[in-house]
C-alpha positions, -999 to 999 in steps of 0.1 A, spaced: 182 -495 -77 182 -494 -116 193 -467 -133 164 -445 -156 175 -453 -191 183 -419 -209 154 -399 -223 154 -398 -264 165 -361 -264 198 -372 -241 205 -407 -259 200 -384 -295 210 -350 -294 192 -333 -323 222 -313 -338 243 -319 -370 275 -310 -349 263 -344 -328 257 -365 -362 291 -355 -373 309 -360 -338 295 -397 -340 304 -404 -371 338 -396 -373 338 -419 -339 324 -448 -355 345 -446 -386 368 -469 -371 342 -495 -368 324 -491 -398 342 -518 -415 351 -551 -410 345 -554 -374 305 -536 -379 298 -569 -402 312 -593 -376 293 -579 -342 262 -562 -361 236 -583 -350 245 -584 -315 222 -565 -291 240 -562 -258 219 -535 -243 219 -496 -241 245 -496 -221 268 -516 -253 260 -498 -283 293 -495 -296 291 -520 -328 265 -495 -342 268 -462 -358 232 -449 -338 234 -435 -368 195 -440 -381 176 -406 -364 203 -382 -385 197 -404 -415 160 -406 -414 158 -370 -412 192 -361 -436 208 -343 -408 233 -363 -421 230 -376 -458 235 -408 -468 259 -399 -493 285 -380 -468 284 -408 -440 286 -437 -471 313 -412 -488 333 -413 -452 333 -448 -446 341 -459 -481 374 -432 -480 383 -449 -443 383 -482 -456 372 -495 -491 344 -507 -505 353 -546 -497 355 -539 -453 330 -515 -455 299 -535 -475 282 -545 -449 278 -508 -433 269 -497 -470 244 -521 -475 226 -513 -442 228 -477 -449 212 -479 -483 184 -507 -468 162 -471 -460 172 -461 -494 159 -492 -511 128 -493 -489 122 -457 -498 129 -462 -537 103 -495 -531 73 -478 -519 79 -446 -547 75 -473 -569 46 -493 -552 28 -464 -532 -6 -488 -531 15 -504 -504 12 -472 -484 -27 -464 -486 -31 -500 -478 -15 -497 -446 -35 -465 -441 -66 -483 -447 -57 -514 -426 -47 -494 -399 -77 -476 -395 -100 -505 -400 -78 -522 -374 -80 -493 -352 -117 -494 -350 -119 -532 -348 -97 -532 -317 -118 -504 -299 -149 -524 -305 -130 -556 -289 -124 -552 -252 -102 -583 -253 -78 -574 -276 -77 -537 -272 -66 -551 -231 -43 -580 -253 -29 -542 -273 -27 -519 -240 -4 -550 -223 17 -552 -251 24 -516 -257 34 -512 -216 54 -545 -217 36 -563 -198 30 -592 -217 52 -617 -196 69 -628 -224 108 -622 -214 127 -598 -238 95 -583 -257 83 -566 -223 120 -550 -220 121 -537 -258 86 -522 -256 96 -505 -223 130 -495 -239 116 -485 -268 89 -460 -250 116 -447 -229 143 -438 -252 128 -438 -291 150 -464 -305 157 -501 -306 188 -522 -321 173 -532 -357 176 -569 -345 154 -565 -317 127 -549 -339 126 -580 -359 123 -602 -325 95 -579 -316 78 -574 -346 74 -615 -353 62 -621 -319 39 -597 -320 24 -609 -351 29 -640 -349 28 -651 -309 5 -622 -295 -15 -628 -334 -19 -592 -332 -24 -569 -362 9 -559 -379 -5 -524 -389 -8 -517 -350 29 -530 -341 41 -509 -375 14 -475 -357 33 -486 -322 69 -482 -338 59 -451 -357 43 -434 -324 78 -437 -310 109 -443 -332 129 -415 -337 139 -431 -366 105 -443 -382 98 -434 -421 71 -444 -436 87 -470 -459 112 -487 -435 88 -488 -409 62 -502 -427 81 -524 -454 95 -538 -427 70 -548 -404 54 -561 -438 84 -582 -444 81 -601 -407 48 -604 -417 57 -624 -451 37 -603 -469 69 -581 -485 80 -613 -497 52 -636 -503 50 -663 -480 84 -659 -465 82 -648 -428 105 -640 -403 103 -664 -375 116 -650 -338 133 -678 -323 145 -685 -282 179 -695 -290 186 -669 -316 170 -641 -292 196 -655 -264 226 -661 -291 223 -624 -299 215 -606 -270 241 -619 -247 223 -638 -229 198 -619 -215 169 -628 -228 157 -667 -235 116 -660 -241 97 -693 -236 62 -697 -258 70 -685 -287 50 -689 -319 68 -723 -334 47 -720 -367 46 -687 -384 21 -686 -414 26 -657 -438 0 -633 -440 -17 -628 -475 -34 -597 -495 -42 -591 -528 -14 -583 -553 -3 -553 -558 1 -532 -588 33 -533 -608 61 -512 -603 50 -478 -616 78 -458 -631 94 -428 -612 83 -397 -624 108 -374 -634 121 -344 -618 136 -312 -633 166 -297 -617 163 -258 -602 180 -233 -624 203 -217 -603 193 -184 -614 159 -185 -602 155 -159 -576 135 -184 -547 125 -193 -514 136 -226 -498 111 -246 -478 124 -269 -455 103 -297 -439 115 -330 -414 124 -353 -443 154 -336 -455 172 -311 -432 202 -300 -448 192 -277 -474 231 -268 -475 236 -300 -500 206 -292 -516 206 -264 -535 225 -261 -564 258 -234 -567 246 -198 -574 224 -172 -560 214 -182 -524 174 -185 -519 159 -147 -504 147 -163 -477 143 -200 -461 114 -215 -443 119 -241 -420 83 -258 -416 85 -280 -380 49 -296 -387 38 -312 -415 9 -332 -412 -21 -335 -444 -29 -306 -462 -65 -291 -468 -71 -280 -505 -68 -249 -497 -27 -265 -483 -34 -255 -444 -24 -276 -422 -25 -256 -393 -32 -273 -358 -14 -303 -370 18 -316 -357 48 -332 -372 29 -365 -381 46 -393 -358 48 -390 -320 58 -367 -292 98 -382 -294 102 -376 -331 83 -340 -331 112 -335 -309 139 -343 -326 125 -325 -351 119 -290 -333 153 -296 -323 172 -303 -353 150 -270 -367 168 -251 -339 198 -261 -348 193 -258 -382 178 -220 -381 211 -211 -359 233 -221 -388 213 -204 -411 211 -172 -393 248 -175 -392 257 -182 -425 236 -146 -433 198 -154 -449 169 -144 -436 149 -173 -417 114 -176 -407 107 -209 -386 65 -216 -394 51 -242 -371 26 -255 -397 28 -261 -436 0 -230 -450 -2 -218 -483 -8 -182 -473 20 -182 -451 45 -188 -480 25 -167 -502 26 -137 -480 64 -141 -477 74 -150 -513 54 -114 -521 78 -93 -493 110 -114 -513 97 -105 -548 96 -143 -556 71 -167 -573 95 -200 -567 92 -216 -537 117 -248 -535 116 -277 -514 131 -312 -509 109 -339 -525 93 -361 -497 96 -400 -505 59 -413 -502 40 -405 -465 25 -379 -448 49 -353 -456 48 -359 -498 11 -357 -492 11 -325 -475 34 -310 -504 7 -324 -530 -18 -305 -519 2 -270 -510 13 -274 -552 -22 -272 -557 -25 -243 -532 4 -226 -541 -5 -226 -577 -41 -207 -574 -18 -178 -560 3 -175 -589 34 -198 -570 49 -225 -585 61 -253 -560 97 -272 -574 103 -300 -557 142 -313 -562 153 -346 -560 187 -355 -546 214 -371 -568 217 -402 -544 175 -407 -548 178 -403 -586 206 -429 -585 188 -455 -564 151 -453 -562 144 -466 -600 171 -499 -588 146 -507 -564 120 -522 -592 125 -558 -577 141 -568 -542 173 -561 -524 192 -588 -539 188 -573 -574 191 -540 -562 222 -548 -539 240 -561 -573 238 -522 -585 252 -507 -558 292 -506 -567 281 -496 -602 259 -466 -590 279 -459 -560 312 -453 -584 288 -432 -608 284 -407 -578 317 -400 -572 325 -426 -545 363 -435 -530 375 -465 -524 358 -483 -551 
């Protein structure tokens, strides 16, 4: 009998004490040996040439600058490339779409418009439903949709196998593959998630797809997988072009005098590198779901705005998070939805008009804090939203694509204090 694969919870423990204990075990992989057996996807069951890294990242359980800062002081900047270029891939793609957010309310606007196409088209909503179950038929695709249902995550290779025959041999539309990966990823942002699927699509760069291939799917899995019928021609997609790179808007940093509240939300959950030196904030907010504000910044009902696996991770890592908090001495309040008159009610008991907060790269979450500014501000609150060092470092390289951006690295890497450079 086959064994269940582990649930997303068991295979990703939602704790910075589990980040950290994996870390320090991959460390002595992270260098030469990650760049040699990288792109190898052996099964769940042989994950041990990647970090499984990408659910604390995405959510800065972990940040990237203390897992690149680790890696770099185990073994140089020459071993350790690779793993540094991969990590700062989500950094780029995040830096890309603050640059270009058009990108993102096309995608929005495809998506829906593809959503209700599909629901009036019996064929391909049945062509959709087989494809999301696995059941397809077509050997390796139907056991990464199943794996990726069952456990949240895939090996980055096989989402680049399944994203191009999605596309390219099912010809379905890449906005529903991109919705599919962000209903179940733990590790699904907005811009890596959707940057990517647009890249398999050759829309990221124009005209250039990527093209899922038998032998390549069998060189790098081990053997297990050898799909026959593939798509043998791949013809990039096409839209309109986007606007130019808009420039990033500035941020202030907080005085550290400034008597506050902290809000925390699911992009960034370690307020502890966060916050300047100085007074600790009266109080800290830890805000589970996050999904679009109203004008009046209620978003109450909502959830966390991917699926059921990543709300909870989320909820989890908010556990784990309060706990520390409580024990480090402040006063916590854990909300379950992002409301204006919640934070107004208890920046009043602390005697505070600052409420502080992470910035959100572009997505649901960003949205959400636009309109609670606007909320917060018609009750005499001001909303500061601080940008991270490692953000203000990277996001404006990522003007053009990776290659130019990847030739900064070193430079901006060494301005932030790096080792082994």
């Amino acid at each position: 009998m086959p064994i269940a694969p582990p649930s997303a919870l068991d295979l990703f423990p939602p704790t910075r004490t589990e980040g950290l204990r994996r870390l320090q075990a991959f460390l002595p992989r992270a260098g030469a040996r990650y760049a040699a057996e990288r792109n190898h996807d052996l099964g769940l069951e042989a994950r041990g040439n990647v970090s499984m890294l990408s659910p604390y990242l995405r959510h800065r359980l972990l940040t990237e600058a203390e897992v690149v800062r680790a890696v770099l002081a185990r073994h140089g900047h020459a071993a350790a490339e690779k793993f540094v270029q991969e990590v700062l891939w989500r950094t780029y793609w995040k830096g890309w779409l603050e640059l270009r957010p058009e990108a993102w309310r096309r995608y929005r606007a495809e998506l829906a418009h593809e959503r209700a196409a599909t629901a009036a088209n019996a064929g391909r909503a049945h062509a959709l439903a087989q494809a999301e179950r696995g059941a397809t038929g077509i050997e390796g695709f139907d056991d990464w949709a199943r794996e990726l249902v069952e456990t949240g995550y895939l090996h980055n290779h096989a989402r680049m196998w399944f994203a191009s025959i999605w596309i390219f041999t099912l010809r379905l539309p890449w906005t529903l593959g991109a919705d599919f990966f962000a209903r179940h990823l733990l590790d699904a942002d907005p811009a890596s998630n959707t940057l990517g699927w647009r890249w398999v699509a050759g829309l990221q760069t124009p005209g250039k797809t990527y093209a899922a291939s038998a032998d390549n799917i069998a060189r790098y899995s081990g053997g297990r997988f050898r799909p026959q019928g593939l798509a043998s021609v791949c013809e990039a997609l096409s839209e309109p072009p986007l606007p130019c790179a808009q420039a990033l808007p500035p941020r202030k940093p907080l005085d550290a005098s400034t008597p506050c509240l902290l809000l925390v939300h699911g992009e960034d959950l370690d307020p502890h590198s966060l916050l300047p030196e100085g007074p600790r904030p009266r109080h800290v907010l830890i805000v589970e779901g996050v999904g679009a504000a109203s004008a009046e910044g209620s978003s109450a009902g909502r959830d966390w705005p991917w699926g059921a696996k990543a709300k909870a991770f989320v909820h989890g890592a908010c556990l784990d998070l309060e706990a520390r908090l409580v024990a480090d001495g402040l006063a916590v309040t854990r909300l379950p939805a992002l409301g204006a008159d919640a934070l107004a009610t208890i920046a009043g008991d602390s005697g505070v008009s600052t409420v502080v907060t992470a910035e959100a790269p572009v997505g649901p979450v960003a949205d959400a804090l636009d309109g609670l500014e606007s909320a917060l501000a018609k009750r005499g609150l001001r909303l500061q939203r601080l940008r991270r060092d490692w953000d203000s470092r990277f996001w404006p390289r990522a003007s053009r694509g990776f290659f130019a951006f990847r030739e900064h690295i070193a430079d901006e890497l060494r301005a932030l204090g790096m080792p082994g450079l």
